[in-house]
Structure formats: structure tokens, C-alpha cells
N, C-alpha and C positions, 0 to 999 in steps of 0.2 A: 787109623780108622776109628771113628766114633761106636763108642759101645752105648746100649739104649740108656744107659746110668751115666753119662759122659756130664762134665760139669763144663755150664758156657761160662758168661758171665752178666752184670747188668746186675748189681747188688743192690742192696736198699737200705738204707741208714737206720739205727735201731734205733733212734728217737720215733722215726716216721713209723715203725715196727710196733711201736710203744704204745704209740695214739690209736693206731688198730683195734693193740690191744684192749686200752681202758675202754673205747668205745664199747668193744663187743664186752667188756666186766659188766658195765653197765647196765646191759639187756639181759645179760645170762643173770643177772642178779635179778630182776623180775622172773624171766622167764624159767628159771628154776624151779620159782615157787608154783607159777601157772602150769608147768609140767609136773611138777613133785608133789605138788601141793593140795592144787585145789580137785581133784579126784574123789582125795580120801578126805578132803575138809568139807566137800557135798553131801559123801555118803555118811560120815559116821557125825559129823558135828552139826551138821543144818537139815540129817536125816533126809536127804534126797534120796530117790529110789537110783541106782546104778544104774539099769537099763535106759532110764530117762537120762542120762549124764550121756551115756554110749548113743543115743539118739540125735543128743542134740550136737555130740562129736559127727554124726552122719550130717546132719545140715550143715554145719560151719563146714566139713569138707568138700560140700560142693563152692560155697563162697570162697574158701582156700585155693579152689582151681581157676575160678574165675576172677579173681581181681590180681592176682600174681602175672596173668601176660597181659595185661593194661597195663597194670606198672611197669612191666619191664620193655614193653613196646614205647612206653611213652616214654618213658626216663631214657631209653637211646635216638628216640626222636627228637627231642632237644638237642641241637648242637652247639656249642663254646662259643663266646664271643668275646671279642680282642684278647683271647690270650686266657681267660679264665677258664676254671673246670665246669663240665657240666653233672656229674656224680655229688659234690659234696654238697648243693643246694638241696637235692630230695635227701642227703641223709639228715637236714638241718630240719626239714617237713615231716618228717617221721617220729619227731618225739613227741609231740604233743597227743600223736596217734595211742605209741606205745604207753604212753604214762594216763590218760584219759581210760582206755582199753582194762587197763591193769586195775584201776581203780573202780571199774565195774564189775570188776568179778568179785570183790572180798569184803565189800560188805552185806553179806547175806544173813539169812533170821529163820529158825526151821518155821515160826512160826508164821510166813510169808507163806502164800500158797504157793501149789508147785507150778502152777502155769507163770505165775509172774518171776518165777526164780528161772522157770524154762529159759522165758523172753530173755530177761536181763544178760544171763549164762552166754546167750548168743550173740548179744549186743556186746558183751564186751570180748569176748572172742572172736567178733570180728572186725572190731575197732581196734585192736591191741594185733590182730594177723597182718593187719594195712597196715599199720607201722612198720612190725617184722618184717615184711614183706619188701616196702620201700628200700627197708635200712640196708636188710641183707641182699637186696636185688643192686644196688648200689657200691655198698662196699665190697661185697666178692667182685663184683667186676671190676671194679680198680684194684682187687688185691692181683687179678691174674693179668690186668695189663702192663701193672707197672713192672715188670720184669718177664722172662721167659724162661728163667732157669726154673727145672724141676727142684733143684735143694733150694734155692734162695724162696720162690714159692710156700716150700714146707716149711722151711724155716719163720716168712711172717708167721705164721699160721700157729706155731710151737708159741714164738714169744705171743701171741696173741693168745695161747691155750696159759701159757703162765699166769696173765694178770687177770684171766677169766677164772682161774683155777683162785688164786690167791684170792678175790674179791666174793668169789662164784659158791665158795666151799661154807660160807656162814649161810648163805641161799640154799643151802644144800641138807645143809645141819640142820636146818629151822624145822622143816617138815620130821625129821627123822623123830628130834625132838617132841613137839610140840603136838602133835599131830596122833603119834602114841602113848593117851592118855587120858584125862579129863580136863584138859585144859581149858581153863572160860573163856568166852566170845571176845569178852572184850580187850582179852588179853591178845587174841588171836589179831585183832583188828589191830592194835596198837602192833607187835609185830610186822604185821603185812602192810601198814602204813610207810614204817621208816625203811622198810627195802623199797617201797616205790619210790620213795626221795631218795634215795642214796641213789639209787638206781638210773632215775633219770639226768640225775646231774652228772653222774658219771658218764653217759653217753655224750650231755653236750661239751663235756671237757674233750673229751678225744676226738669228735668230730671237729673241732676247733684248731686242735691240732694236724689233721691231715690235709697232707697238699697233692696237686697234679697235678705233673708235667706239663708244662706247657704245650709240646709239641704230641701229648700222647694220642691228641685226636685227629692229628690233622690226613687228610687224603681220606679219611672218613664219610662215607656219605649215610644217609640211611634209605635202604632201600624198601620196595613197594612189600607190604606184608606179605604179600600174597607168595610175592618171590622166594622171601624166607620161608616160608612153612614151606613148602616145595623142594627147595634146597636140604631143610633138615632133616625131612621126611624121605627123603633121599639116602641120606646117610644110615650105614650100618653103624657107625659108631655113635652116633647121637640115638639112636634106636636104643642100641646095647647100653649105653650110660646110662639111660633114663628108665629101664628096667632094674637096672641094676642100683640106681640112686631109690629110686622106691621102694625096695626088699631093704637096704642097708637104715634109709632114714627112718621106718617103720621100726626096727627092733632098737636103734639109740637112742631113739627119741622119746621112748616108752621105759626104759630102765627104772631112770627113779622112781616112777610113777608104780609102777607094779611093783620095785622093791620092799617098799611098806606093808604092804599085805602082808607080802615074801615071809618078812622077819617078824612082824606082830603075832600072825596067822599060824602061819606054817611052819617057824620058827619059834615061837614062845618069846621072842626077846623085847625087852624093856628099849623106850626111846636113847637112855642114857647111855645101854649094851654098845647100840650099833653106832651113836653120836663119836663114841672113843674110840671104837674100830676105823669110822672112817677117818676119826683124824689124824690114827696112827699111818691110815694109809696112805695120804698125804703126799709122803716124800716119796713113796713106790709112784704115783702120777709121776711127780716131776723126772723123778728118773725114767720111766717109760717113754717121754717127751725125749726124753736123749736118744733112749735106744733105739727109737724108730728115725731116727733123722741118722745113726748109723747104717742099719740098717736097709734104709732107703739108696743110701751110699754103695754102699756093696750090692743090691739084687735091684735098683732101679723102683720105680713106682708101684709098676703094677705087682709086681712078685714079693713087693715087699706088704704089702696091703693084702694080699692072698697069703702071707705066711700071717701075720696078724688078726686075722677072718680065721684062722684054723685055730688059734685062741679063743677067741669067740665060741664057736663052736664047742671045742673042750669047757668053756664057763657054762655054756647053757645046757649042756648034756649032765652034767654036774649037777648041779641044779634039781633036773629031773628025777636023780638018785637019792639026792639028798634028806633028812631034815635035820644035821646036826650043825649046831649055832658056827663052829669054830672051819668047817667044811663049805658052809654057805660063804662064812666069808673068803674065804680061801676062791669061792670059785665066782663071786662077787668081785672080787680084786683083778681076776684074771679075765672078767668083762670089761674092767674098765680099762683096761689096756690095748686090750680089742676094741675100746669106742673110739678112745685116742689115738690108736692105728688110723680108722676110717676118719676120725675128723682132721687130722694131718696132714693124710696122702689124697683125700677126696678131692682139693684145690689143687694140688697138682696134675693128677689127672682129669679134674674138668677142663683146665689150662690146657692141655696137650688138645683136648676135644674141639677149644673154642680155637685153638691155631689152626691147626685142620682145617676148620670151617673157615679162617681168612688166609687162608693158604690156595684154598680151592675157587674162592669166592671175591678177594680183594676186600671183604667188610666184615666184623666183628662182630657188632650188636649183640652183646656181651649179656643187655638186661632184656632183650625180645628174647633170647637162646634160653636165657632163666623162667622167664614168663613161662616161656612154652613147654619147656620140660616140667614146669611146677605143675600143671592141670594134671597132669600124671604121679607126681612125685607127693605133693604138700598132702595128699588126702588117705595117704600111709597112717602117720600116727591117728589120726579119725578111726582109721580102719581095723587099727590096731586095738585101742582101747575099747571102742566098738564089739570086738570080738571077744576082750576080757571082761567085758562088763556084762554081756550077753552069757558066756561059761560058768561065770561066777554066780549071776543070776538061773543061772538055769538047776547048778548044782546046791543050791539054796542060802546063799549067803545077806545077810543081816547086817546091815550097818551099826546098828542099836543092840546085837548081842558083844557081849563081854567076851562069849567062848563058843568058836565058829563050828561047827558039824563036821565029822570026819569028810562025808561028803563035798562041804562046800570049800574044806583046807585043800582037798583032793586038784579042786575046780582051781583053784588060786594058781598051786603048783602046776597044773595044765596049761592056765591063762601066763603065766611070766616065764615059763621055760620052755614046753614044746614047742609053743606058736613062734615064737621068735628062734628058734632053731630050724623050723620049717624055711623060713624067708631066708636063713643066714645060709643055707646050704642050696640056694638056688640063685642065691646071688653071688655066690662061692665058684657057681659053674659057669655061670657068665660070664666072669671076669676071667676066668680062666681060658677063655676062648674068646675075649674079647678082641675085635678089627685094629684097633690102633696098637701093633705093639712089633717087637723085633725090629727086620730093617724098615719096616715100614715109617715106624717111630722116628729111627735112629737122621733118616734122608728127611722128615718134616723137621726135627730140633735144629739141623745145618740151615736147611731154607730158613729159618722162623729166626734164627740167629742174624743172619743177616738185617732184616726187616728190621730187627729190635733195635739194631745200628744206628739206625738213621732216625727211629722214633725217636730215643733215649739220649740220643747225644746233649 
């Protein structure tokens, strides 16, 4: 009898693994910086007011909801023809997005007024989201059709977290850097230039590399919109994922970004402190990469992502005790472990989600199913920042002071550690009671085995 951790088969060549990977090095190397970065490069370098950053995070979250299920509705509206893919064309549409996008945000000048620094801030957040959006609505859905195993799933996902990791960690470094300090503008600009170029070439090299199945679409139809939303909305488990996808992306998505406060502020520590910390920590990532794909092996998807969530938990409760340099990172270390938990096992279990849905239904529509969980899901980190930018301002914090108020350090450690402990322990409960799981699981991977037979062969 199949146990819910049962391993089928239907592998995937680590070359093809590989192109995954550089592609997504490629974005996380922009989008690093756009998460890590340009926060604390608004508020303290180009003297933007925060609440205004946290505002204009409010309007790009409503465009985050809405152009996510266009994309995703259209990009499975096209169907293949004699034999070619229909995904790697919109990944090939999507860089120009992401690299134009990217390039609007980072050359700013305090001495621009703030209305035109508003505009710009939006315009390119959400030129540079349409990209993301295309790319990621696109390649996740070929990462979860081209096979059905839960390990082989987690597995792209690892080597793909590797070359993200190895290319992703200098994008990473730059703000910790750079960012704490008095660093010149034009230094800043010269920096955030050669990660846009590195960055987008690195994406057209790996999308270059990836192929599809010939036969992976075929017996495919796309069905009337109206159908799908009806059908998803139907589901407890598409309900429960997309609850649960919006509490998890809200608190990962926000780390680096409230990190730098973290350690400047509320920390005392120098860019160069925390630069060496994290490069020491480095090789704890890659081994964590391992030990969740163990892991995963022994307690299955969901139990394994629920034991890596209670990490989480323990980094952020930590956090809230804290403020000693050697401790923060201690329980900084044991978030990112917890991120790499949830960015691992999230594809595998969105995977189980999106079988379900052609299990019960006969159709996939793999990027309408992203669209439409996105109006829900993508306007978390909005939400998120939003709410630490509002705390921070509220409890009085200064872009342009050197040395923050007991008050407003108070604010900082409220805005990066409670708030995202609130979301990690209700997303904690969810998944703990989540519809797809035990036999239920166990009789969809037999059925979805078969199918994958005749797709794959």
C-alpha cells in the first residue's frame, strides 16, 4: 500500500533542472535587490517618507491582483502548435518587462519631488511585477507538469534554490552592505546597474535552455472562465492553499527587507558585521536544502513543511526577545531555513493541488489556477510592508537620523518579528488541517500516476 511519502516515478534530467535554475538566479538577482533594497534605499538615501513607500506598496497591490489572472488565464489560453511548447514563449516576453521595471526603480535623486518619485516607484513596480508575474506564472506551471513525483518536484526546486542561492547571495550582500552607511549615489547606481545586467542575461540564458514535452499538453482544452472559477471556488483545498499561500508569502517575502532595520537599528551592527555572518552562513543554506529533501522523504510534504514552519516560529519569537548581535543571528539563521522549508515544499504541494483539480475536472490550467489564487496571495508583501512602514512611522522613526529613538527601535522590532509570527501561526493551523492529505492524498498520487504515463512517455 502507498504511504502519502510513496516515491512514483517520471524524473527530470539535471541539465533541464539547471536551466530552471539559472533562469530563476537571474530574477532573484534583481529582485533581491527590489525586496532588500529599495525600502531602505527610499527611506534613508533619497529621504522618502516611509509611510509614502507603504502607500504606494497599497496601490501596486491592487495592480499585483489584477494583472496576475490575465496573465495566467491567457498564457493557458494559448494552446501548442505542431508539437511546440506553449510556456516558454511568455517566459521569453517577460524580460524586457523585468529589466525595463528594474530600471525604474534605482535611479532616484532626494532632490526629485516626492510626487514624481511616487509616480515613477509605481511605474516601475509594476512593469517589473508583469514581468515577475509572466515568468513565474509560466515556469511554475511547467515546473509542476513536467513530472508528478512529490520528491522529484522538490528536488527541481533545491537545484533551482542552489543556483539562486550561489548567484542570488552577492544580490543579497549588496544591500546589507551598501545600504548601512553613507554610501554615494553614484556609487549606489553603478552597483544597481551591473545586477540589472547580470541579472537579465542570466534569465535569457536559462529560459533558452528549457524544453517541453512534446506530448505534455495534449487532450488539453481550455475551458470557459467562468467554469474555472466555479470549480475552484468549489474546492476546499484551493480555498485552504490560497489562505495559506498568502500568510507564508507575506512573512518570506518581507525578511530581507525588514532585516536591515533589524541589525542597523535594533542591532547596532555595521554593513561589514552582518555581510560576514551571512557569508559564513552560506554553507548552513546549502545543507538545509539537503535536509528538507530528507526530510520530505520520511514525513511526506505537508508534515514536513509543518515541522519547518515550527522553525520559523522559534526564529521569529526569538527575534521578539532579542537584541543581542550573536543571538539575532542565531535566530536569523533559523528563519532562513524555515524560508527554504516553505520555498521547497510549496511546489510540491501546490502540485498535489493542481492534480486534484485535473483529476476531478480532466484540465489543468495550471496559469488561470495562479492568476486566480494571485488576487489573493501577491498583495501580502504590499500588506506586509504597508503595515511596517505604518508601525515604524507611527512609533517615530527618521530616515536621516544616525541614532533611532528607543521608541521607534521598539517599532522596528514589532514591525519584523511580531507581525510575521502572527501570519506564521495561522498559516501553521491551516496547513495542519488542510483537505488534501492522508488517504485522500495517498488514492489522488495512484490515479495522477497513471495519467503522468501516457503524458510523459
Amino acid at each position: 500500500m502507498l504511504k502519502e511519502n510513496s516515491t512514483l516515478s517520471h524524473s527530470i534530467p539535471f541539465k533541464q533542472k539547471a536551466c530552471y535554475g539559472i533562469s530563476m538566479a537571474g530574477l532573484t538577482f534583481m529582485a533581491a535587490i527590489i525586496d532588500g533594497a529599495m525600502l531602505k534605499y527610499y527611506t534613508d538615501f533619497i529621504l522618502f517618507p516611509a509611510i509614502l513607500f507603504g502607500i504606494a506598496q497599497l496601490f501596486f497591490g491592487i495592480w499585483n491582483s489584477i494583472n496576475d489572472p490575465l496573465i495566467g488565464y491567457y498564457s493557458d489560453k494559448k494552446m501548442p502548435k505542431d508539437g511546440k511548447g506553449k510556456r516558454k514563449v511568455w517566459l521569453y516576453r517577460s524580460i524586457p518587462f523585468m529589466g525595463c521595471g528594474y530600471f525604474f526603480l534605482i535611479f532616484m535623486n532626494p532632490t526629485i519631488p516626492h510626487l514624481i518619485i511616487f509616480l515613477f516607484l509605481l511605474a516601475g513596480l509594476a512593469i517589473f511585477d508583469t514581468g515577475n508575474a509572466i515568468f513565474g506564472i509560466n515556469r511554475t506551471a511547467l515546473m509542476i507538469s513536467i513530472t508528478d513525483d512529490d520528491k522529484e518536484r522538490a528536488s527541481l526546486v533545491v537545484v533551482s534554490l542552489i543556483f539562486q542561492t550561489i548567484v542570488g547571495i552577492f544580490a543579497y550582500l549588496i544591500p546589507i552592505i551598501f545600504l548601512i552607511g553613507t554610501t554615494p549615489l553614484w556609487l549606489l547606481y553603478v552597483i544597481f546597474t551591473v545586477v540589472g545586467i547580470i541579472g537579465t542575461v542570466n534569465v535569457f540564458i536559462g529560459v533558452m535552455g528549457i524544453k517541453e514535452p512534446p506530448k505534455l499538453y495534449e487532450k488539453h482544452v481550455h475551458v470557459n472562465l467562468k467554469k474555472i472559477l466555479k470549480d475552484y471556488f468549489h474546492s476546499k483545498t484551493f480555498i485552504a492553499y490560497t489562505i495559506f499561500s498568502f500568510l507564508m508569502n507575506g512573512v518570506t517575502s518581507t525578511v530581507v527587507t525588514f532585516q536591515l532595520y533589524y541589525f542597523e537599528d535594533v542591532i547596532g551592527s555595521t554593513g561589514t558585521e552582518v555581510a560576514l555572518v551571512s557569508a559564513l552562513i552560506l554553507p548552513i543554506s546549502f545543507l538545509s536544502y539537503y535536509l528538507i529533501q530528507i526530510v520530505n522523504k520520511k514525513l511526506g510534504v505537508r508534515k514536513a513543511l509543518l515541522f519547518f514552519m515550527g522553525l520559523h516560529v522559534m526564529g521569529f519569537f526569538g527575534l521578539l526577545l532579542t537584541r543581542m548581535f550573536i543571538f539575532a543571528v542565531i535566530f536569523y539563521t533559523i528563519i532562513n531555513v524555515g524560508n527554504a522549508g516553505f520555498w521547497i515544499l510549496s511546489l510540491p504541494l501546490f502540485g498535489n493541488v493542481i492534480d486534484e483539480y485535473e483529476y476531478n475536472t480532466g484540465n489543468r490550467n495550471e496559469g488561470t489556477f495562479m492568476g486566480i489564487q494571485a488576487i489573493f496571495i501577491s498583495p501580502s508583501k504590499s500588506i506586509m510592508i504597508f503595515i511596517f512602514t505604518w508601525i515604524i512611522t507611527l512609533m517615530g522613526y527618521r530616515g536621516e537620523a544616525l541614532v533611532q529613538t528607543e521608541q521607534a527601535i521598539l517599532g522596528i522590532q514589532l514591525g519584523a518579528a511580531l507581525i510575521p509570527l502572527f501570519f506564521l501561526i495561522a498559516a501553521f493551523i491551516i496547513l495542519l488541517f488542510f483537505p488534501l492529505r492522508g488517504q485522500k492524498l495517498i488514492e489522488l498520487k495512484k490515479a495522477m500516476k497513471k495519467i503522468y504515463e501516457q503524458r510523459l512517455e
